[in-house]
Structures are given as structure tokens and as C-alpha cells.
C-alpha positions as CSV (number, residue, x, y, z in Angstrom):
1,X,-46.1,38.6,78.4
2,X,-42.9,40.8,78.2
3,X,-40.2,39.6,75.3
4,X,-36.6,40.8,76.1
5,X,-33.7,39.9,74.4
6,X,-30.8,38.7,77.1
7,X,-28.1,40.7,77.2
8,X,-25.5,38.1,77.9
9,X,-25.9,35.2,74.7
10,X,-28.5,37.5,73.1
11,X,-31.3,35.3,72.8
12,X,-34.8,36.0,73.4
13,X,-36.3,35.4,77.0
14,X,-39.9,35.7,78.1
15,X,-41.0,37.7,81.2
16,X,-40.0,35.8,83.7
17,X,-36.4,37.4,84.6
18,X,-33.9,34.5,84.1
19,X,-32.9,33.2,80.2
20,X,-34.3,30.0,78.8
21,X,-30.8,29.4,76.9
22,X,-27.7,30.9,79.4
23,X,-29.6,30.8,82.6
24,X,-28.1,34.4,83.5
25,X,-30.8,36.0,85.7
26,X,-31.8,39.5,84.7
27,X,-30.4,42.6,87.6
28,X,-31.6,46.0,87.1
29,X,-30.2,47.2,83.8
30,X,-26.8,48.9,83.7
31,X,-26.5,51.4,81.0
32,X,-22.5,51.8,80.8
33,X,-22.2,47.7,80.8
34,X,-25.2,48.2,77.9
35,X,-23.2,50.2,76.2
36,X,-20.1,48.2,76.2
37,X,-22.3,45.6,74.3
38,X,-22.8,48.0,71.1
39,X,-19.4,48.5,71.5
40,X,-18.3,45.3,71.6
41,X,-20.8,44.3,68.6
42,X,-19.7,46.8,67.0
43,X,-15.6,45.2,67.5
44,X,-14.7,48.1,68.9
45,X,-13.1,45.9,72.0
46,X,-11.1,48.2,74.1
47,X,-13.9,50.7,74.1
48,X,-16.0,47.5,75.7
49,X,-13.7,46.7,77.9
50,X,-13.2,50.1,79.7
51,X,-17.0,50.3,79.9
52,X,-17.1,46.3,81.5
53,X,-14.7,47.6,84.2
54,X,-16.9,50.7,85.0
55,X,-19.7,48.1,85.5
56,X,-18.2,45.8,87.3
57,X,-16.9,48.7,89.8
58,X,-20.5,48.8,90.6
59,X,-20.5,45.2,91.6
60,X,-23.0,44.4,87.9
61,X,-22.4,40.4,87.9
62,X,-22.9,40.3,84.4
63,X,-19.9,42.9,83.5
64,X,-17.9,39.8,85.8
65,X,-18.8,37.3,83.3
66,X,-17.9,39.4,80.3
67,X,-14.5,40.8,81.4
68,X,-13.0,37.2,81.9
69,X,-14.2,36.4,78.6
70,X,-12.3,39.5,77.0
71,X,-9.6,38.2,79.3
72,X,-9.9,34.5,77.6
73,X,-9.8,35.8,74.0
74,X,-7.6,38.7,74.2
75,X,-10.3,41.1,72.6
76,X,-9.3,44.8,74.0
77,X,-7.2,43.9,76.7
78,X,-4.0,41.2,76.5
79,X,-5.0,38.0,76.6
80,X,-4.2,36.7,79.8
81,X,-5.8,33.3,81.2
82,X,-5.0,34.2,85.1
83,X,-7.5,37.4,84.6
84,X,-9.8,34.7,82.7
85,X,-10.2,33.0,86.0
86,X,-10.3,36.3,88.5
87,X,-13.0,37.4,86.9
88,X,-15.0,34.1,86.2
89,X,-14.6,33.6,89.5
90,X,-15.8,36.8,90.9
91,X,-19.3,36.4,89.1
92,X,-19.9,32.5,89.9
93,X,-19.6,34.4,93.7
94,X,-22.6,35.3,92.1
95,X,-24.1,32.2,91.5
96,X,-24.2,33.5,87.4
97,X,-24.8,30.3,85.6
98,X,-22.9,31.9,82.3
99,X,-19.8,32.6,84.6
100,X,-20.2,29.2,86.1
101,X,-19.7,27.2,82.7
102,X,-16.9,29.2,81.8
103,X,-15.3,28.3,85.0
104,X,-16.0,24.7,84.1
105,X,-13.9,25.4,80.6
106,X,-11.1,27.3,82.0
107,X,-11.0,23.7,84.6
108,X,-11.6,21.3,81.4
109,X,-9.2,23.1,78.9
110,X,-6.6,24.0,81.9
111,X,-6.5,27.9,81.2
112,X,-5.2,30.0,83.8
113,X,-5.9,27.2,86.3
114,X,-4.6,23.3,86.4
115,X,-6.6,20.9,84.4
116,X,-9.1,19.3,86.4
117,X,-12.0,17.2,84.8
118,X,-13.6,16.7,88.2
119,X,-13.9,20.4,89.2
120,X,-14.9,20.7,85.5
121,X,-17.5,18.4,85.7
122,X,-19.2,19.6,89.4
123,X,-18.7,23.7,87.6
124,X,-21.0,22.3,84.1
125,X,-23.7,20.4,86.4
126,X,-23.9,23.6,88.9
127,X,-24.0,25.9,85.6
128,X,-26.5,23.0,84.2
129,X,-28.8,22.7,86.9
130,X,-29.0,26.7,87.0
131,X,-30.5,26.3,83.0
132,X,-27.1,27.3,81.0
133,X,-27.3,25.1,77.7
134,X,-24.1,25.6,77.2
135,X,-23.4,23.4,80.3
136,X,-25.6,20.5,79.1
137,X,-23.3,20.3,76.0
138,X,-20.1,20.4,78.4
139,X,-21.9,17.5,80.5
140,X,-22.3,15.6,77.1
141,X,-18.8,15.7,76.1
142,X,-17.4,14.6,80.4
143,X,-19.4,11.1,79.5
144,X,-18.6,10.8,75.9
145,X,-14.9,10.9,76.7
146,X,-14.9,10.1,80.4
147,X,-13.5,13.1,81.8
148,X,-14.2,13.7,85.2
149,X,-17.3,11.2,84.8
150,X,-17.5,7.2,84.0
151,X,-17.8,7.1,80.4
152,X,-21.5,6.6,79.6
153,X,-23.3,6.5,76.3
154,X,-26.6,7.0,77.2
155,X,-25.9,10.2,79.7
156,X,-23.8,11.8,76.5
157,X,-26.5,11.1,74.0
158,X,-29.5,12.5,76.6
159,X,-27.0,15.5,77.3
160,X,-26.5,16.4,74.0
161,X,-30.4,16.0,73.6
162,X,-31.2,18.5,75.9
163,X,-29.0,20.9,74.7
164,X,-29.7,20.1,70.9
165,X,-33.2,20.6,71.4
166,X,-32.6,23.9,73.1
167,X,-30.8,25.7,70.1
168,X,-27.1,24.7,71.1
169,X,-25.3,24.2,67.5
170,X,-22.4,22.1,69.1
171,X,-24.6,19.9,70.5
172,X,-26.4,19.4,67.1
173,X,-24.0,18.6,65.9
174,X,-22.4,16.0,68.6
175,X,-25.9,14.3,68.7
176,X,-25.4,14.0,64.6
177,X,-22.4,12.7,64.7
178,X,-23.3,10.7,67.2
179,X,-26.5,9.2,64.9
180,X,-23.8,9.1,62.2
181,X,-21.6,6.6,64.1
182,X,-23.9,4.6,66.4
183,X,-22.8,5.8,69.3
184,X,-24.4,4.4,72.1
185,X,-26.2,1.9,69.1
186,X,-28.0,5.1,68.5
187,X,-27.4,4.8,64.3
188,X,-30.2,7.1,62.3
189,X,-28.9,8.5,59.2
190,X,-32.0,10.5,59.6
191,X,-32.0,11.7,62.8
192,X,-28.1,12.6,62.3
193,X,-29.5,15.2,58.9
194,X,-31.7,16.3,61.0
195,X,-29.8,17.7,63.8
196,X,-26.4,18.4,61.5
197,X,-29.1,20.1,59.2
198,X,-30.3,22.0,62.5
199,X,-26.6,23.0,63.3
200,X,-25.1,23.6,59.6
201,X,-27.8,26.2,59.2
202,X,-26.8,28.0,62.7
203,X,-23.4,28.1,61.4
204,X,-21.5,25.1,62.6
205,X,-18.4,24.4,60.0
206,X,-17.9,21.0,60.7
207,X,-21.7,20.2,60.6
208,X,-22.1,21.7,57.5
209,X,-19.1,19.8,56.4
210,X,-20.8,16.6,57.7
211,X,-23.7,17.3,56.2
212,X,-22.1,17.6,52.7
213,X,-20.7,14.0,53.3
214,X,-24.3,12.8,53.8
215,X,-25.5,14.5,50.4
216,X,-22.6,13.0,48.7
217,X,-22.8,9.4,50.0
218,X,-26.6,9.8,50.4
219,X,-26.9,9.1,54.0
220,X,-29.8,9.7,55.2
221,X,-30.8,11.7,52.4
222,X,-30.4,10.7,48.6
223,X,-27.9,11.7,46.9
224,X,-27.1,15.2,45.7
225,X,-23.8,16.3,44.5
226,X,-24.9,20.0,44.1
227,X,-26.4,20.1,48.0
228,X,-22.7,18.6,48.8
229,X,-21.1,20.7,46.8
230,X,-23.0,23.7,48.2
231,X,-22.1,22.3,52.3
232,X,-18.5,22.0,51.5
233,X,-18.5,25.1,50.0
234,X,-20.0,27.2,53.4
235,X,-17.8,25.0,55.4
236,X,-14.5,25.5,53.8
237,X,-14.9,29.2,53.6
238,X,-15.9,29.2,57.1
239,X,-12.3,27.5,58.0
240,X,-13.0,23.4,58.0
241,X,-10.0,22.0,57.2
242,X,-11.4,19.2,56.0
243,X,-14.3,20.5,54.0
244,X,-11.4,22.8,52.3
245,X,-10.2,19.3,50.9
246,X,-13.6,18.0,50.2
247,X,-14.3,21.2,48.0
248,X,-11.5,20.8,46.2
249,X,-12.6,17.0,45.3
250,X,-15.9,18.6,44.0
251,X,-14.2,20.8,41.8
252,X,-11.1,17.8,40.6
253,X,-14.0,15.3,39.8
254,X,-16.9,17.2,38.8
255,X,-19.1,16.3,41.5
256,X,-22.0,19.3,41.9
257,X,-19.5,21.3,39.9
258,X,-18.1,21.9,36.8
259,X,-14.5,20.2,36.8
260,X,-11.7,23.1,37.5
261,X,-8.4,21.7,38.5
262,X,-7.3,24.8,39.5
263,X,-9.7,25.1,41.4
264,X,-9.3,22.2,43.0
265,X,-5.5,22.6,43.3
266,X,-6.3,26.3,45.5
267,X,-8.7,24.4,48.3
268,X,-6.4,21.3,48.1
269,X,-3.5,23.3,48.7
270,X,-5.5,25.3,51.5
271,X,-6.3,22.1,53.8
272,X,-2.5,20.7,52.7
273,X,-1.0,23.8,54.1
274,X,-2.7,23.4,57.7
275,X,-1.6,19.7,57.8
276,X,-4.2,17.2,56.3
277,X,-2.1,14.6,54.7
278,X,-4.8,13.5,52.0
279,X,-5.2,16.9,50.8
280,X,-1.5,16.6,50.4
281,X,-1.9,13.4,48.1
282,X,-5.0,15.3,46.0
283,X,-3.0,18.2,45.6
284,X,0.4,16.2,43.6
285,X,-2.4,14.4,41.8
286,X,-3.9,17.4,41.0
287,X,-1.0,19.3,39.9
288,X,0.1,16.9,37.4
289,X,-3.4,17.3,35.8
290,X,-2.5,20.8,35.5
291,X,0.7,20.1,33.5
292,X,-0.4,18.1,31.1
């Protein structure tokens, strides 16, 4: 069988024409939109862009999808959420599964369109039922929170499920939280390393946070201040605001780390600065360790 990789979420499909992961169904190949790819790979956005709108003047769905994103983000063009929505539009025409969960965002996060949960909800089952894993995750989070949906449990949790078990990271990581909490009476310290594991090691900040609080309190797993440590570390550099004050703990008590209280004083002051009012507390404490 064929192996292609999919040009719109770059993950591997087999031979049939339609992705496993986005659901985007493959067209004839456009070289210009093809090349806007390495181009936008490569951050070289407006470049992109200008090759997008040559595609899409040839009616190529995909280019569609990919212009409202650039719209969305402000990557080569101004950002500009009205734009977001012309061209999300214009491709879920189309019946593009990828355009069709974006749609459902733009309604959920009320970008360049009033906030609507319903229409959000009816865009993530249409994207869903046309195989965009994306779309299960979105479904997940309408019944976790009750947005557009009854709240339901046990339609989040089998959401998140499908998606998790696809290779969606934020739905790894919902589903570990999840275990983490007992949502739904679902509690498994296991199952919740398992799935934050799966997501921390795509990338996922906060999982990776998460999953340092598991090593350090040993749920799940036993105890290991130097797999903490190492969690916290990934996530704070990767931007958790949280794991930045974490960190810093490692390095004020010692924990996986040799104590450094200055250190500790740079990540406490890091998740202080963007608001976190215990990192504020650490960071006095911390300072007066300095001084003496």
C-alpha cells in the first residue's frame, strides 16, 4: 500500500485518499500551495501566504483552510479574525473536515463571529463524523463544560478516548487529567501517567507539568524527584506558568536538584511576573534566603 504524508497536519496516511488524523481528503496535488508549505516550515510566512492565495485562485480547498489559519494567527498577513472566518468558511463549502473544526473554534472562542456553543458543537460533530481528531477533542471539552451540549461525563471521557488514542496530545492530556481527578468516577493514577506520559512526550507543557507532579507526589508512579525535576524543567522552558514555579521549588528545596536559590529566585520570579500568586510568596521567601 501507498504511504503519504498529509499535507494539511502532516501525518502519515495510507493509500486510501482521505487522512486517518485531520480527515482532509486528498485533491490532485497543487504544486504552488506545495510550495507555500516549505515556505511556511521554513517561517518564511508572507512568502506562504502569497503562494496560499495563488492556490486558492484555483479553487485548491486545502489553500481555503490554510489562508484562514494565517488569517487567525497573524503569520504573513495582519491578523484579522473576519478573514479567519471568510476563508474557513469558503473551504467547509467544501465539506473539508480541517476547515470545518476550525469553523467550530472561531464559533466556540467567538473570533471574527459571535460566540455560539451550539453552532460550535453541530461545526465539531460535522468535522467529527468526517474523521478530524481534532474535532473529537472539541466534542470532549462541549460535555466536560456543557457548552452547547448537556454536561455529560461519560460522552467527555469517551470523546477524549477517541481522540487520545488517535495521537491528539490535548486529549491526552484531558483524559489524564481527567484519571487524575475522577472525573466521571474515572480515578487511575495509572491510566492518568499513561496518557500524560503519552502527551508530555508529544510536547504538551501542561502535561509534562502534570506529569512532574505525579513523579513528585508518586502518583501513579513511585516517587522520583529527578523524573520531576526533569518534567518541570521541559515544561517551564516550554512556557507553563506553573511548572516555571514548580522548578523553582526543585531548585529552593533540593528536590531532583542540587539546592540553588538563585536559581530558584529566576523561575519563581518568571511564574510571579505573569501573575501566579504562590510563586509570588516563594519568591519573598526565597529572596530573604539570598540575603542572609
Amino acid at each position: 500500500m501507498a504511504f503519504r504524508k498529509c499535507l494539511e497536519c502532516g501525518r502519515g496516511i495510507g493509500g486510501a485518499k482521505h487522512c486517518s488524523y485531520c480527515g482532509c481528503v486528498w485533491e490532485d496535488s497543487n504544486p504552488v500551495y506545495e510550495k507555500g508549505l516549505k515556505f511556511f516550515d521554513k517561517q518564511d510566512y508572507k512568502r506562504a501566504v502569497e503562494c496560499f492565495l495563488k492556490a486558492a485562485k484555483k479553487e485548491y480547498v486545502p489553500a481555503f483552510n490554510k489562508l484562514g489559519y494565517c488569517y487567525e494567527f497573524g503569520m504573513g498577513v495582519a491578523q484579522d479574525y473576519s478573514m479567519t472566518v471568510h476563508w474557513y468558511l469558503k473551504a467547509t463549502e467544501k465539506g473539508y473536515a480541517p476547515a470545518q473544526n476550525n469553523i467550530g473554534r472561531c464559533y466556540y472562542n467567538g473570533l471574527g463571529i459571535k460566540q455560539d456553543f451550539t453552532q460550535a458543537y453541530r461545526w465539531f460533530i460535522r468535522a467529527a463524523e468526517n474523521g478530524n481528531t481534532e474535532a473529537l477533542n472539541n466534542l470532549g471539552c462541549c460535555y466536560y463544560y456543557g457548552n452547547g451540549v448537556k454536561q455529560d461525563s461519560y460522552q467527555a471521557i469517551e470523546y477524549f478516548r477517541k481522540a487520545a488514542e488517535n495521537g491528539n496530545a490535548d486529549a491526552q492530556h484531558n483524559l489524564g487529567c481527567c484519571y487524575m481527578s475522577g472525573y466521571g468516577g474515572a480515578r487511575d493514577y495509572e491510566e492518568a501517567v499513561k496518557y500524560l506520559t503519552a502527551a508530555a512526550e508529544s510536547g504538551h507543557t501542561e502535561a509534562q507539568n502534570n506529569l512532574g507532579d505525579c513523579y513528585a507526589y508518586g502518583y501513579g508512579v513511585a516517587i522520583d524527584y529527578q523524573k520531576a525535576f526533569s518534567w518541570y524543567s521541559k515544561s517551564a522552558t516550554g512556557g507553563s506558568i506553573c511548572a516555571q514555579n514548580n522548578l523553582g521549588e526543585c531548585y529552593f528545596y533540593g528536590e531532583g536538584v542540587k539546592i540553588d536559590y538563585n536559581k530558584a529566585a529566576f523561575w519563581f520570579k518568571k511564574s510571579a511576573d505573569r501573575g501566579l500568586e504562590g510563586a509570588k510568596r516563594n519568591l519573598e521567601q526565597c529572596l530573604k534566603k539570598i540575603k542572609e
